[in-house]
C-alpha positions in Angstrom: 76.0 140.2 31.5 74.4 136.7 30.4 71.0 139.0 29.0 72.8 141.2 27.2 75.0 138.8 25.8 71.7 136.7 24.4 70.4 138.8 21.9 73.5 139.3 19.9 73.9 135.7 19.7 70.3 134.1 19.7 70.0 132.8 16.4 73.6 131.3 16.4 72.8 129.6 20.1 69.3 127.8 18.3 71.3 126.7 15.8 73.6 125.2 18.2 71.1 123.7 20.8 70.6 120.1 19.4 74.5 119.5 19.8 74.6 120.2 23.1 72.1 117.8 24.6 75.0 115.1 25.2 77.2 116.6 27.9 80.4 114.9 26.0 82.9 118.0 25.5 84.5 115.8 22.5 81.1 115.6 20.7 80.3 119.0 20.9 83.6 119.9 19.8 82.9 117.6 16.6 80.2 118.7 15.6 81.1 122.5 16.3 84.0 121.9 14.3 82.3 119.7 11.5 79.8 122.6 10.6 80.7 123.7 6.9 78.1 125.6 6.1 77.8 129.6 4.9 77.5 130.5 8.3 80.3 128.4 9.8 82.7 131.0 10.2 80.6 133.5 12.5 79.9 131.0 15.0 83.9 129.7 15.1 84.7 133.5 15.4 82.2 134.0 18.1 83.2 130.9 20.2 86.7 131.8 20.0 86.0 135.7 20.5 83.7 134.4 24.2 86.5 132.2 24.7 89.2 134.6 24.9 86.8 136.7 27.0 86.4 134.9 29.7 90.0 133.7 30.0 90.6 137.2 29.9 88.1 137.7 32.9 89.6 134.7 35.0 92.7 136.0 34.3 92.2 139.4 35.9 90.3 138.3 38.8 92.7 135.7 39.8 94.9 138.5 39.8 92.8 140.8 41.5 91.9 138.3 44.1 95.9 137.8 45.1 96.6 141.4 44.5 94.1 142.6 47.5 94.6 139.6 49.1 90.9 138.9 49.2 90.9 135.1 49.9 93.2 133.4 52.7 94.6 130.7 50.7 96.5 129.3 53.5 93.1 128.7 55.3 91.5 127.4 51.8 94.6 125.2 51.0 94.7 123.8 55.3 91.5 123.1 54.8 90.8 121.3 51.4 93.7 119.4 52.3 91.5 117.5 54.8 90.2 115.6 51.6 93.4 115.2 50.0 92.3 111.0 49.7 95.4 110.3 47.2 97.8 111.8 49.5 99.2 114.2 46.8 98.9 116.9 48.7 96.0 119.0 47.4 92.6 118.6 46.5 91.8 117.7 42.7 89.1 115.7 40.3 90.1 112.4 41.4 89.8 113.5 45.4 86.2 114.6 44.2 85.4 111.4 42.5 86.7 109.3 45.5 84.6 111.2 47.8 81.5 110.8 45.2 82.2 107.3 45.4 83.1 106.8 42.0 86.6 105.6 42.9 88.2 103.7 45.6 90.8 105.6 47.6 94.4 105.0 47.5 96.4 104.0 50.8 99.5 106.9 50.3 102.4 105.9 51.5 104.2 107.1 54.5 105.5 110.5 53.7 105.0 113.5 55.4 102.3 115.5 54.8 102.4 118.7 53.6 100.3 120.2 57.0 102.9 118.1 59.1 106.1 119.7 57.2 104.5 122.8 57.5 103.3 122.8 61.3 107.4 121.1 61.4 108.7 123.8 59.4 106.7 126.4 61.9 107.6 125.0 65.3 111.1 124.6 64.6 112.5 128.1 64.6 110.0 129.1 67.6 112.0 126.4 69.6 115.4 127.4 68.4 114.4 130.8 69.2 112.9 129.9 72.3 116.3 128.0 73.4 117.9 130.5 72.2 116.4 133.4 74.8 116.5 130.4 77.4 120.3 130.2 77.1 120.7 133.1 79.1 119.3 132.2 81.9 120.9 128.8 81.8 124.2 130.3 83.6 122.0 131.1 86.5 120.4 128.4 87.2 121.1 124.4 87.9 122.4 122.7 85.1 120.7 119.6 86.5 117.2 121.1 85.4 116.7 120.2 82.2 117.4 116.8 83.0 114.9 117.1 85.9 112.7 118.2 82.9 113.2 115.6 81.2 113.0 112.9 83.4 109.7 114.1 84.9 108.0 113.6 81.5 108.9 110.2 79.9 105.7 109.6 78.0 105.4 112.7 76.6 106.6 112.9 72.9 109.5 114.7 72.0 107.2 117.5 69.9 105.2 118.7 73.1 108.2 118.7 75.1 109.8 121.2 72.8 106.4 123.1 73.1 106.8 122.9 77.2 110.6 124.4 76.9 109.2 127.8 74.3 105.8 128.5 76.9 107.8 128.3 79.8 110.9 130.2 78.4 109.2 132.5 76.6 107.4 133.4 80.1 111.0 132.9 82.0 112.8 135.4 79.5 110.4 138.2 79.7 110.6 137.8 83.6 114.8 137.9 83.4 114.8 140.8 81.3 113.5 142.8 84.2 116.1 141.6 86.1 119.4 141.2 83.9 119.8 145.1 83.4 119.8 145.4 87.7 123.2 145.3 89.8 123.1 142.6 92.7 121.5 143.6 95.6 123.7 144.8 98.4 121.6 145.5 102.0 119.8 148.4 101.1 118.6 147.5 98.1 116.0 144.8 97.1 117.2 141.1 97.4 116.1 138.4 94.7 114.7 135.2 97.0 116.6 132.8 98.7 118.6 130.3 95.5 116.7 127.7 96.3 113.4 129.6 95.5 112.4 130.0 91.9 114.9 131.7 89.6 111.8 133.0 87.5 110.4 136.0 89.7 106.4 135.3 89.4 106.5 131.3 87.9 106.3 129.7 91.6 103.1 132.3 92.3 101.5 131.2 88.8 102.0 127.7 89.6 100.3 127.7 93.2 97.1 129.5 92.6 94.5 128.9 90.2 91.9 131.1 89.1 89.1 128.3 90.2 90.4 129.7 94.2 92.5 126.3 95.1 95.9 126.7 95.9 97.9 124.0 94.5 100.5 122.4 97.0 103.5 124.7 97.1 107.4 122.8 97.1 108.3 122.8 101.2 110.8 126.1 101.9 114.0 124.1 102.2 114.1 122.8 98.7 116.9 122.1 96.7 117.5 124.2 93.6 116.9 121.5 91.5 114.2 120.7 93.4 112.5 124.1 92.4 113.7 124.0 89.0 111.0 120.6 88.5 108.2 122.2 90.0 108.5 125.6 88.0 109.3 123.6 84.6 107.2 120.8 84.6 104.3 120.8 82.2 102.4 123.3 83.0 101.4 125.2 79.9 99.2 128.0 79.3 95.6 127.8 78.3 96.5 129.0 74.9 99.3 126.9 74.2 97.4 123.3 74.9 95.5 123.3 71.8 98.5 123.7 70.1 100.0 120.7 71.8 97.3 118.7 71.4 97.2 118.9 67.9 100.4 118.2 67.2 100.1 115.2 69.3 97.6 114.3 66.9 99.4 114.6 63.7 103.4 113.8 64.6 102.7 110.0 65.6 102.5 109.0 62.1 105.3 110.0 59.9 106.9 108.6 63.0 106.2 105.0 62.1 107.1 103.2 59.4 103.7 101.0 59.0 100.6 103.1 59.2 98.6 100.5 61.0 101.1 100.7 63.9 101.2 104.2 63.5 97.6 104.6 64.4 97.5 102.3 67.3 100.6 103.1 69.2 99.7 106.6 69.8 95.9 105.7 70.5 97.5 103.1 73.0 100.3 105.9 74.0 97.5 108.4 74.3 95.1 106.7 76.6 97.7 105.8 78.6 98.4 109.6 79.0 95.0 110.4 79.7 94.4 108.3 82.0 97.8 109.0 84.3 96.3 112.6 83.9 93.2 111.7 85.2 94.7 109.9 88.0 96.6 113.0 88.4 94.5 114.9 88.7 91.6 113.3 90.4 94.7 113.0 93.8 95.4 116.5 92.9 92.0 117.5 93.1 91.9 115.6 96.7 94.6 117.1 97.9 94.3 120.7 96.8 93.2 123.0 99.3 90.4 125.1 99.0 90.6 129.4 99.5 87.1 130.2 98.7 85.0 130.8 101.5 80.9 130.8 101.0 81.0 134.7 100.6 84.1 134.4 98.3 82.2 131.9 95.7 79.6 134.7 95.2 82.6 136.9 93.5 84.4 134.4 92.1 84.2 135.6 88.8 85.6 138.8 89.8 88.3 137.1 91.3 89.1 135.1 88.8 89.5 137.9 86.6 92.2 139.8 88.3 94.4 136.6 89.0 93.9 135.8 85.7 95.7 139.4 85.2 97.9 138.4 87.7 99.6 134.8 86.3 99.4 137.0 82.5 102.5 139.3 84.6 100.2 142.0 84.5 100.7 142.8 88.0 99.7 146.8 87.8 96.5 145.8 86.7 95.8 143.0 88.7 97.0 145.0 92.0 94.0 148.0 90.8 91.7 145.5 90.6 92.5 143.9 93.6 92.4 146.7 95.7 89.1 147.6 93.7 87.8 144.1 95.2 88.9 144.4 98.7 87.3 148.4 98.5 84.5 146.8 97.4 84.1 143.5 99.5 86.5 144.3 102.7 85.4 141.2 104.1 86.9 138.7 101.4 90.2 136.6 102.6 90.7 136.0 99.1 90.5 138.9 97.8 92.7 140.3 100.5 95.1 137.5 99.9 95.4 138.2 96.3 96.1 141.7 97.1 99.0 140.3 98.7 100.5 137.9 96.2 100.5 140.6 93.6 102.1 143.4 96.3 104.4 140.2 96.3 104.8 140.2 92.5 105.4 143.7 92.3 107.7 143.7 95.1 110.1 141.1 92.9 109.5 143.1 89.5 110.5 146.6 91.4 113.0 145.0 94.0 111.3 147.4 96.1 111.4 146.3 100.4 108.7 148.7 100.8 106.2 147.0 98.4 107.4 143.5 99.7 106.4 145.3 103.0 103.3 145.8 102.1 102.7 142.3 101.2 103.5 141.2 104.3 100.8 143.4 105.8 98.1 142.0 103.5 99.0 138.7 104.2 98.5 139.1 107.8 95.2 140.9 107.1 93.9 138.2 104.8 94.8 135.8 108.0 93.1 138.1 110.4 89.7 137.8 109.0 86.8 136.0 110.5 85.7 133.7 108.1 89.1 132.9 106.3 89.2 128.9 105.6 92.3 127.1 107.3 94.0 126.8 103.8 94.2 130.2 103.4 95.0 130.8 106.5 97.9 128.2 106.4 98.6 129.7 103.2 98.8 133.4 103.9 100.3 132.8 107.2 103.5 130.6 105.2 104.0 133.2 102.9 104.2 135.9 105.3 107.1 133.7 107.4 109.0 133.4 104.4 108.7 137.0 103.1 110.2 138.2 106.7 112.7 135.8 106.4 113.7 137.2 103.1 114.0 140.7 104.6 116.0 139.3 107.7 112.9 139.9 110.0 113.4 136.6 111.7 112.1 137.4 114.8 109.0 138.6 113.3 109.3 135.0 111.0 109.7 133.1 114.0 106.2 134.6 115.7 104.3 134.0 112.6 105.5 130.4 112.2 104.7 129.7 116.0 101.1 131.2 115.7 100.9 128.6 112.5 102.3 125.8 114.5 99.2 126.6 117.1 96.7 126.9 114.8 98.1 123.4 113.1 99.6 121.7 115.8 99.5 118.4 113.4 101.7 119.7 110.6 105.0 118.5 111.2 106.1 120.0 108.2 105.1 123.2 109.8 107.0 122.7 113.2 110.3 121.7 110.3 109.6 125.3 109.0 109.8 126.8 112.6 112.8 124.8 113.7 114.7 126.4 110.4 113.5 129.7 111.8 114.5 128.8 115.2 118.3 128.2 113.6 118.4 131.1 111.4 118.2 133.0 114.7 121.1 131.2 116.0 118.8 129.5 118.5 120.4 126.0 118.2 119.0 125.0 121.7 115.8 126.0 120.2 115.7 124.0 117.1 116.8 121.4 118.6 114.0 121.1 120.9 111.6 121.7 117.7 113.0 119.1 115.8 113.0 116.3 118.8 109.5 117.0 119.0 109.0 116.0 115.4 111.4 113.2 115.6 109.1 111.9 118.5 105.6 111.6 116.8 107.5 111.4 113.3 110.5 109.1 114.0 111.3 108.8 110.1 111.0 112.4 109.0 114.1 112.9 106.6 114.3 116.9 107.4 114.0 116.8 111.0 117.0 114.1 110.9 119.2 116.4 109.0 118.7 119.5 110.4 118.9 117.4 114.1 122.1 115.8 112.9 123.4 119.3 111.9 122.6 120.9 115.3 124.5 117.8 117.3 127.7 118.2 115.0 127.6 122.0 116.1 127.3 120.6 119.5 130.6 118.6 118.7 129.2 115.4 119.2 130.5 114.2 116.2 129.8 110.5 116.5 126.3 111.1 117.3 125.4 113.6 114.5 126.6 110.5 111.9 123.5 108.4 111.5 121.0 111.4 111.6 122.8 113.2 108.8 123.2 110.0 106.6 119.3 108.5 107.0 118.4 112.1 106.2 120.0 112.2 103.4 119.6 108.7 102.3 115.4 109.8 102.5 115.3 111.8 99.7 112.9 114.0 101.1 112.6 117.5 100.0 114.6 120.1 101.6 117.2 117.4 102.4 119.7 117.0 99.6 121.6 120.6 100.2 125.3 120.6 100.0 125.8 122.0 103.9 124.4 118.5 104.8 126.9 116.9 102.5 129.8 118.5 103.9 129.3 117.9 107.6 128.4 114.1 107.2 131.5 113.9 105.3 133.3 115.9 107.8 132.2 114.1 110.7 133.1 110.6 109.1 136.5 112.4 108.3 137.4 113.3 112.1 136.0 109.8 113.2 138.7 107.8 110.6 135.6 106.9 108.1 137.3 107.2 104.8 133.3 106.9 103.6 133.3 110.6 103.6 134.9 110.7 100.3 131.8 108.6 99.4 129.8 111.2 100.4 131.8 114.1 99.1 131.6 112.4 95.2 127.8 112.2 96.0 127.8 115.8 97.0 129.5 116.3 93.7 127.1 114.5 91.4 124.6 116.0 92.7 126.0 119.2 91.9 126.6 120.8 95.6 130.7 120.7 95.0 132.9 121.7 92.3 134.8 118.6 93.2 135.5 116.4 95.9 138.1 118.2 97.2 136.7 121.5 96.2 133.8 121.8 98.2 133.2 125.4 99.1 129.7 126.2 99.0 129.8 130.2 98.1 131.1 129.8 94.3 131.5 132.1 91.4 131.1 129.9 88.8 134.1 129.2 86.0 137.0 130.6 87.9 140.0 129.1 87.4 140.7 125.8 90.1 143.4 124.9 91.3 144.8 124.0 94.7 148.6 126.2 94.6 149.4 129.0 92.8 152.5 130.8 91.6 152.8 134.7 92.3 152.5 135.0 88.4 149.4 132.8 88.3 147.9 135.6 90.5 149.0 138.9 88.8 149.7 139.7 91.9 153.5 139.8 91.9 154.0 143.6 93.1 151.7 142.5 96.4 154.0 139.5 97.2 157.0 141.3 96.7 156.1 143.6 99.0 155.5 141.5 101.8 159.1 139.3 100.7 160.9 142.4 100.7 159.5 143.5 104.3 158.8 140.5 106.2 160.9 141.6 109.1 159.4 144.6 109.6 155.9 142.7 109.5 157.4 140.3 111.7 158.7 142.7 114.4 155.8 144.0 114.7 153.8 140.9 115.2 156.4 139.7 117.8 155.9 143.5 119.9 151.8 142.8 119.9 152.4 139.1 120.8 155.1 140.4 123.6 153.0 143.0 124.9 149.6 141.4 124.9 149.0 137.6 123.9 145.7 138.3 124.7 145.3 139.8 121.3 145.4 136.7 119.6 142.2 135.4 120.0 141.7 131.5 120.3 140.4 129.8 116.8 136.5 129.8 117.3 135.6 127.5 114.2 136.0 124.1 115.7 138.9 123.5 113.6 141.1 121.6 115.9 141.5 118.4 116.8 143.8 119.3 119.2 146.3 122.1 120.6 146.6 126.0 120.4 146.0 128.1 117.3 145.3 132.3 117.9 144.8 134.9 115.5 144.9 138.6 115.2 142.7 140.4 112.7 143.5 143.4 111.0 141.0 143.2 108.4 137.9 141.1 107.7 135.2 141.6 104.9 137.1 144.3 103.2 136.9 146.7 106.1 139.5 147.7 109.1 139.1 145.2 112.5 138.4 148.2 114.9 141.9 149.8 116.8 144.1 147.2 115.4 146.0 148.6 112.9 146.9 151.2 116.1 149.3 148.1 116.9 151.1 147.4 113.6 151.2 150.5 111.9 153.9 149.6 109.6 152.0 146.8 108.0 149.2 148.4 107.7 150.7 151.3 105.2 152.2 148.5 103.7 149.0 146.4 102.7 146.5 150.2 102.0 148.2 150.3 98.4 146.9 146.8 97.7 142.9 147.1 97.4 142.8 143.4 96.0 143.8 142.3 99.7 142.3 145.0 101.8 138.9 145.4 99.7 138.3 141.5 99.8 135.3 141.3 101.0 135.6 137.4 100.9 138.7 137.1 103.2 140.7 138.5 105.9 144.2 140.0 106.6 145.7 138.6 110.3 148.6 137.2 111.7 148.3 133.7 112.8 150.1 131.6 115.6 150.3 127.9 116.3 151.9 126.3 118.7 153.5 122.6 119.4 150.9 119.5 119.1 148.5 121.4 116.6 146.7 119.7 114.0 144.0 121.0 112.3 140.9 118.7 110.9 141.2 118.5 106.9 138.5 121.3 106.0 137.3 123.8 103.5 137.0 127.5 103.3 133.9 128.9 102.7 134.4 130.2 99.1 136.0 130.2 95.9 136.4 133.9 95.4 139.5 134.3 96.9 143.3 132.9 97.3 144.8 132.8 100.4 148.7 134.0 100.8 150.6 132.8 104.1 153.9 134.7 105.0 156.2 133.0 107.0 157.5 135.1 109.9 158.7 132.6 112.3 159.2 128.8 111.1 160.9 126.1 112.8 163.3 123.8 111.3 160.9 121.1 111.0 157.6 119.6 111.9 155.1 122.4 110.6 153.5 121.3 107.1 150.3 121.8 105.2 148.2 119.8 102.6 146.4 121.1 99.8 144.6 118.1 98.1 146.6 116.0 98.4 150.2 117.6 98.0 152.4 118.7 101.1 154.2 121.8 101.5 156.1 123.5 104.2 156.9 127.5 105.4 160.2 129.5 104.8 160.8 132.5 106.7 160.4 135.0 104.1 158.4 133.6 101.4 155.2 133.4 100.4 153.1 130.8 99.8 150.0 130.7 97.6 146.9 128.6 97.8 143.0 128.0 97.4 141.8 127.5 100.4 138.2 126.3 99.0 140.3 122.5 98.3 140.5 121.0 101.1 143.9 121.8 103.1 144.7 120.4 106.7 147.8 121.7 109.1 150.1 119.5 111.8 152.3 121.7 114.0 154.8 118.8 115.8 157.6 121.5 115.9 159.7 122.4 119.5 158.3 125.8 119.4 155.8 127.7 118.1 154.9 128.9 113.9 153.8 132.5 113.3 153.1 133.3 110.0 151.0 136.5 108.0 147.7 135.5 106.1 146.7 137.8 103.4 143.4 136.5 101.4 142.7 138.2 98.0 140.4 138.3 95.3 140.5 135.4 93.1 142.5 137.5 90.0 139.5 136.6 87.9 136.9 137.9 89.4 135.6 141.1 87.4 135.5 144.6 89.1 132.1 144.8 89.2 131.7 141.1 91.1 134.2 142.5 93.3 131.9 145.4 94.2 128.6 143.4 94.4 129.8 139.7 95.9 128.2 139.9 99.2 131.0 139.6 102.2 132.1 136.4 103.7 
């Protein structure tokens, strides 16, 4: 362009070149516009002509350069604003003549930048949106997490900890997705793990194994739910996401601050104090993390690392192919075997499938099988396996595993807790007991092995004994001690001994989120149903039900008196350690929802009368019997197991005085007749100090605001 330009123009540009030598634009503009000569005009055309031109030119390409997006601007514009030295927020002359030295820089005052409002303005919505998908999970898991959360990470500023909450939700929501859509499990179908386990199907698996083959320690099998919650939430982001992080822990600090000079050494002080608790961190971390790589397994260990990296991205089909590509390939690899297994156990949770979990179990016991496994992956293949039986109610087959582990490790007490547990779940008190005085003997301050030894000698009805073993146990704080069953038999035991310090116990149990209240403390609860200790038939909705039984209470009584006539031995003896003292038989109709075998046979009459009520009959939460008591009964002040249903007594035979119960703390007494309506979930306690004896109906049904649906799926009670 320039050449062909230069022709045309020659002889006016010589004319012109003296001028030009001072680089002044105001000089050259004098003298261009001084020049009165006969030839004046052509050159003030031409200028003017070029002028237009080229404005013309920049015109057009500036519009062709944002029309096909050809430049990034927000890249050019983030990146020149690195020498933004007057703090105006872009790059002009006077930035270039402060970085040419020509000009001293100005200290901008503290306003937020224009990179800080716009990372601000960019975060934001992520973490409404990311709160936003976590609300839904929120109803099923502890409230007291996010204060765990919180807690766990005081130094951290308030920017990252947002960031923690959108990685890990973001992960959590795409996990509950796969599970919201799917109806509870009932027996034959696939069970989510035990409530205390992770609510986030693969999280506690990401968390344990890193793809350098060291398996990080794992939270011990007895923990609290809130005790999970802080080991799957703490900050443990992504790879991805910690740049991000560290960034904006960079730039936040200083619109923070009102000085800037503070601002720049508070987080400099804030962050070496960070790094180095990090260090320390991770230099006892790196002590105490157990190692799954044998010699032959660091050979592959790129390999592995590449399908568990699959693995923690919730890729599990691909992961599991290349796993079972690795063990093809290298049969004699425990870790590659044992990955197999966690993602079988990944897979297992994302299908609900028994038969995958299954097969998880099986490549756990093969990764434990081989030769040259290390003890930590032994240990860990073995632990798994226990608690994946466990989950599928394979106990016995949990119990052999954990005793083969307790051989192989005869030092971990925390191993010989885990069988004891076993040992209990089997019903094998005598057992478990024997495990956990064991423990207590080498381990005399062991927190777990004092609860669950405290809990087995209360079962034993050696009330006074079980006291201090349940109370130091708790009072330890060690993991897998603070569960609400522990709660409620300390305060239970202090209860029958005349300890009012129960109800100490029972507000603890309450804070820490185990009751509803102190005197609700079932621990089986559907959560937001309406409390409260007596109800009205219309309360219920269940007015045609207790008419039915007003209307025909002879005819239900007359045919409780011809079983009790014919065959006391019918009414079976209480069997739940109840009573403090006395005689108090029952006889079951139904239990669980479903018909007690023959017995109907006897009191054919009520039964007709009760098959047109499913809320009673289908309550899978409660029972239908008739109930005797006779003089010098009391029973302890107790709880029922859930708050699902409401419990209905009819009385069919009351004496005058002397039989009363007590709900909370309000007293009530039976009328032949009449029917009266309570949650048995409050506490309730009975005294029978009549002349003769009390017979009265029980009918428990659902609570009335319980959905149809929760009706179907609630397991039974």
């Amino acid at each position: 362009m320039a050449q062909r330009k230069n022709p045309k123009t020659h002889p006016k540009k010589e004319a012109k070149t003296p001028p030009v030598e001072s680089k002044n634009g105001k000089r050259t503009e004098g003298r261009g516009g001084g020049g009165g000569d006969a030839g004046g005009g052509g050159p003030k055309y031409s200028m003017f002509t070029w002028f237009v031109v080229l404005a013309l030119l920049g015109v057009w390409s500036s519009v062709a350069v944002v029309y096909f997006d050809i430049v990034d601007y927000d890249s050019v514009i983030g990146k020149l604003t690195a020498y933004d030295t007057d703090g105006d927020g872009d790059f002009d002359v006077e930035d270039a003549k402060v970085l040419l030295g020509l000009k001293e820089a100005e200290k901008p005052a503290v306003v937020d930048s224009p990179e800080e409002k716009t990372a601000e303005g960019r975060s934001e919505p992520v973490a409404e949106t990311a709160n936003q998908r976590a609300a839904a999970p929120t109803e099923t898991t502890s409230p007291e997490a996010p204060t765990e959360d919180a807690e766990s990470e005081p130094e951290s500023d308030p920017q990252p900890a947002r960031d923690d909450e959108v990685s890990g939700s973001q992960d959590v929501e795409s996990e509950i997705q796969a599970a919201v859509p799917l109806p509870p499990p009932v027996e034959d179908d696939f069970v989510p793990d035990d409530p205390r386990d992770s609510a986030h199907p693969y999280e506690e698996e990401r968390n344990t194994i890193d793809t350098t083959g060291v398996l990080v320690e794992e939270p011990p099998a007895e923990e609290s739910v809130v005790e999970s919650a802080r080991h799957l939430t703490s900050s443990k982001l992504s790879q991805e996401a910690e740049p991000v992080v560290e960034a904006e822990n960079q730039s936040e600090p200083e619109p923070q601050s009102e000085t800037p000079k503070e601002a720049e050494s508070v987080p400099e002080a804030e962050g070496t104090t960070e790094k180095q608790a990090e260090d320390k961190l991770k230099e006892k971390a790196k002590k105490k993390k157990p190692k799954l790589l044998n010699k032959f397994d660091k050979t592959i260990k790129a390999e592995i690392d590449a399908a568990e990296k699959l693995r923690k991205k919730g890729k599990v089909e691909e992961a599991l192919r290349a796993f079972e590509t690795l063990v093809q390939q290298f049969p004699q690899s425990p870790r590659a075997r044992y990955g197999k297994a966690q993602v079988e156990d990944d897979l297992a949770e994302k299908l609900r499938s028994n038969d995958m979990l299954q097969r998880a179990i099986n490549s756990y016991r093969e990764a434990a099988e081989l030769p040259d496994a290390t003890s930590d992956l032994l240990k860990a293949s073995l632990k798994r396996r226990a608690e994946r039986q466990q989950f599928l109610g394979r106990m016995r087959g949990s119990l052999a595993t954990l005793e083969r582990l307790v051989q192989i490790f005869p030092e971990d007490v925390s191993l010989k807790n885990d069988l004891g547990v076993a040992h209990l779940l089997l019903g094998d008190n005598k057992g478990a007991k024997k495990v956990y005085e064991e423990v207590l003997a080498v381990a005399p301050g062991n927190g777990f092995a004092k609860v669950h030894y405290g809990f087995i000698l209360k079962s034993e009805n050696k009330i006074a004994e079980s006291i201090p073993f349940l109370k130091e146990g708790l009072e330890s704080g060690e993991p897998g001690t603070d569960d609400g069953r522990f709660y409620f038999h300390l305060g239970d035991a202090l209860q029958r001994v005349g300890d009012n310090s129960a109800y100490h116990w029972y507000e603890l149990g309450h804070k820490r989120g185990h009751f509803a209240s102190v005197w609700q403390r079932s621990l089986y609860n559907v959560d937001g149903l309406k409390a409260q200790p007596w109800w009205t038939p219309k309360d219920t909705g269940y007015t045609d039900l207790v008419k039915t039984l007003e209307r025909n209470w002879k005819t239900i009584r007359d045919e409780a008196l011809a079983v009790m006539d014919q065959n006391t031995g019918l009414f079976i003896p209480e069997e739940e350690n109840l009573r403090e003292k006395g005689e108090w038989g029952q006889y079951t109709l139904w239990q669980q929802g479903r018909k007690v075998g023959n017995s109907c046979q006897s009191v054919p009459k009520t039964c007709s009368l009760l098959d047109r009520y499913p809320e009673a009959t289908g309550c899978k939460r409660g029972q239908i019997k008739f109930s005797v008591m006779q003089p010098g009964t009391h029973v302890w002040p107790h709880t029922g197991p859930t708050n699902c249903r409401l419990r209905m007594h009819l009385g069919l035979v009351i004496p005058k005085q002397g039989c009363r119960i007590r709900c909370t703390d309000q007293i009530r007494e039976w009328e032949e007749g009449k029917v009266l309506i309570f949650d048995d979930s409050f506490e309730h306690e009975v005294w029978q100090d009549a002349d003769s004896y009390r017979l009265i109906f029980i009918v428990d049904v659902w609570h009335p605001e319980l959905t149809q649906y929760q009706r179907q799926t609630l397991s039974p009670i």
